[in-house]
C-alpha positions in Angstrom: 0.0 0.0 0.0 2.6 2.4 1.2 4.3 1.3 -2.2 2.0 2.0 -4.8 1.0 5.9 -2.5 5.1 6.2 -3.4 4.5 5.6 -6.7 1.7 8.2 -6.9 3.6 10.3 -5.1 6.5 10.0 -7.4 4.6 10.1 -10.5 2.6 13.1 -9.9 6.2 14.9 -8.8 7.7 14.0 -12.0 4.5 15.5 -13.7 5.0 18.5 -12.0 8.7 18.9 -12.5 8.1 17.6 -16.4 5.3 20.3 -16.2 7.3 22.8 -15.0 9.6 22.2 -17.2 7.2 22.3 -20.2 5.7 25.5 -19.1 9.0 27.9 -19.8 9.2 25.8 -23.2 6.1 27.5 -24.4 6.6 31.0 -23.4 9.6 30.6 -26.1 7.5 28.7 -28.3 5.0 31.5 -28.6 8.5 34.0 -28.8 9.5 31.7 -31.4 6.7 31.3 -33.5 5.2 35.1 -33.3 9.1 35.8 -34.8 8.4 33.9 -37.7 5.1 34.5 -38.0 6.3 38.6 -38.4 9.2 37.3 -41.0 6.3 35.2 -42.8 3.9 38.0 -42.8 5.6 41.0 -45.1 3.8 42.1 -47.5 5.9 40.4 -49.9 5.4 37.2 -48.6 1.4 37.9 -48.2 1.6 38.8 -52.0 3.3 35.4 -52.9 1.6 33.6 -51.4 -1.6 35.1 -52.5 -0.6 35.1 -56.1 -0.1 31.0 -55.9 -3.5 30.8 -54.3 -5.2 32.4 -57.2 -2.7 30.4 -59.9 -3.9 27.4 -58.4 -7.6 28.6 -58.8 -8.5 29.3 -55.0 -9.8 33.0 -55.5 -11.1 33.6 -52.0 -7.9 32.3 -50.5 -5.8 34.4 -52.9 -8.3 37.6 -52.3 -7.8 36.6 -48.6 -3.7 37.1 -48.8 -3.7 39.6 -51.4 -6.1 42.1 -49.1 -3.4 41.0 -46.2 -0.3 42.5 -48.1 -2.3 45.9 -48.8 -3.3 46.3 -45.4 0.8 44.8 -44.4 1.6 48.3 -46.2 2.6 46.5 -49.5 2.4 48.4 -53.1 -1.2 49.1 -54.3 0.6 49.4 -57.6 2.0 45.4 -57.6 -1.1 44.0 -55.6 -4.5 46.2 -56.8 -4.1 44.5 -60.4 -3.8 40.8 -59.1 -6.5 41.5 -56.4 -9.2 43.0 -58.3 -8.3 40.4 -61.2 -8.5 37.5 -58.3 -12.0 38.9 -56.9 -13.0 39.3 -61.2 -12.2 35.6 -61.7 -14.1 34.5 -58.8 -17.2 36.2 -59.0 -17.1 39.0 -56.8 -17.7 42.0 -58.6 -18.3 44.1 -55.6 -15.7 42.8 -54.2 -13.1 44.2 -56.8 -15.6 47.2 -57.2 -15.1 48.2 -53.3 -11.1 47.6 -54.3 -11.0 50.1 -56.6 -13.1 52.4 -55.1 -10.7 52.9 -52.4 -7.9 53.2 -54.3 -9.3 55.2 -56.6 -10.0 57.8 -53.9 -6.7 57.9 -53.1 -5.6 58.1 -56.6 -8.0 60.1 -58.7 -5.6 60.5 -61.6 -4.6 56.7 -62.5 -6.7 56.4 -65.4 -6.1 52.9 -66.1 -7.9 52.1 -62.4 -10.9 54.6 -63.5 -11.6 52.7 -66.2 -11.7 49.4 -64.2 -13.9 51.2 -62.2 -16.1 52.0 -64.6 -16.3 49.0 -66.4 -16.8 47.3 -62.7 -19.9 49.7 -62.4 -21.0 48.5 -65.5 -20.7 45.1 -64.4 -22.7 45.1 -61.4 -25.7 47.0 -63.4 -24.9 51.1 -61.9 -24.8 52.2 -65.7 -25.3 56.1 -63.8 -21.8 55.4 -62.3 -20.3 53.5 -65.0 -20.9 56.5 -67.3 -19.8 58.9 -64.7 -16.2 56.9 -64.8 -15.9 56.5 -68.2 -16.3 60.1 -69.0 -13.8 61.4 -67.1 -11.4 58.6 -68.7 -12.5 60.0 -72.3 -12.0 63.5 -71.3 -8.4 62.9 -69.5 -7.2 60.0 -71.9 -8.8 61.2 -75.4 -6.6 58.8 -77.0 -7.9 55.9 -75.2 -9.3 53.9 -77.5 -10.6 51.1 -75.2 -12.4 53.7 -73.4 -14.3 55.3 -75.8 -15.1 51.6 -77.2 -16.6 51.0 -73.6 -18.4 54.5 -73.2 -19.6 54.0 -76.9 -21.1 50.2 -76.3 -22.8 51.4 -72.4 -24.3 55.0 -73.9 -25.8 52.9 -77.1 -27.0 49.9 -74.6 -28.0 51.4 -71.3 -28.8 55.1 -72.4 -30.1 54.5 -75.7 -28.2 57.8 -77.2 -26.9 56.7 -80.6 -25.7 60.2 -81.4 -23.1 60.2 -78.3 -22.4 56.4 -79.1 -22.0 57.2 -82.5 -19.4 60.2 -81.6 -17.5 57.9 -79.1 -17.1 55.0 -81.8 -16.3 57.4 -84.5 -13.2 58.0 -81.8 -12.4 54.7 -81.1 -12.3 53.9 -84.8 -9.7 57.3 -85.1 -7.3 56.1 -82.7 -7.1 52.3 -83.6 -8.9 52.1 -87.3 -8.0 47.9 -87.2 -9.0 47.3 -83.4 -10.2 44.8 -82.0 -13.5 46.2 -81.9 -13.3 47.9 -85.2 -16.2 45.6 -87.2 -18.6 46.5 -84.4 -17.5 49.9 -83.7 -18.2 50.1 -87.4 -21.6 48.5 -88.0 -23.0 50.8 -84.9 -22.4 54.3 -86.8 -25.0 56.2 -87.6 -23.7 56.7 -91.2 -21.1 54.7 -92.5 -17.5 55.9 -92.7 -15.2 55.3 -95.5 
């Protein structure tokens, strides 16, 4: 009897010397692991690793890391791209649209993200916004083709207004005569042009 109350005894004080033991290791552990959790978590590394996400097809994963590296301070001009593209691809127009937005405030001169914008408005059925966008990438980037293509096709669809679609294809047909969208752009004016 007195035997096996030894054992016990012995047992639970080699738990509790294996337990005190234990519980310095994971103060370190946590040390340990929040260090490489900060060296994992730069931007850069956020950014890589949502880019394989998304080449591998998981958009909401990739969205997931790619929104990490902007908020991690990373490059809007390296990251918006992927990440609107990423939320695009996966179906989540608002999404992208709420992206751009943001940026966009911050940025009101990148043209290029204006017209994303706008053709994201487009996309999600605001025609009143898409317009509004796509305007002011006509009247700051006259020899933007693609957007004058785009203003054309939403004025002619959405507004019904042949005689601005007609003036905005007339200008996308000036600025790239064998474009992509040349046949259409040409079949849609009002009178043909040589």
């Amino acid at each position: 009897m007195k035997g096996s109350r030894l054992a016990v005894f012995f047992m639970a004080a080699t738990g509790m010397a294996a337990g005190a033991g234990c519980a310095a290791r994971p103060g370190q552990d946590v040390r340990a692991n929040l260090e490489v959790m900060q060296r994992e978590n730069t931007w850069e590394k956020l950014f890589e690793r949502g880019r394989a996400f998304a080449a591998f097809g998981d958009h909401t994963r990739g969205q997931q890391y790619l929104s990490l590296a902007l908020d991690a301070g990373g490059d809007p001009t390296v990251i918006l791209p992927l990440l609107i593209r990423v939320c695009v691809e996966g179906e989540r127009f608002l999404a992208a649209l709420d992206y751009g937005r943001a940026y966009l405030k911050k940025n009101p001169d990148d043209a290029r993200l204006r017209f994303v914008v706008g053709s994201l408005e487009a996309a999600v059925g605001d025609a009143a916004a898409a317009l509004a966008e796509l305007r002011v990438v006509a009247e700051e980037s006259p020899q933007d083709a693609e957007a004058h293509y785009a203003l054309a096709s939403l004025v002619r669809d959405r507004r019904g207004d042949p005689i601005e679609a007609d003036r905005h294809f007339r200008e996308y047909l000036r600025i790239l005569p064998a474009g992509a969208h040349a046949g259409e752009a040409r079949a849609a004016l009002l009178k043909a042009v040589p």
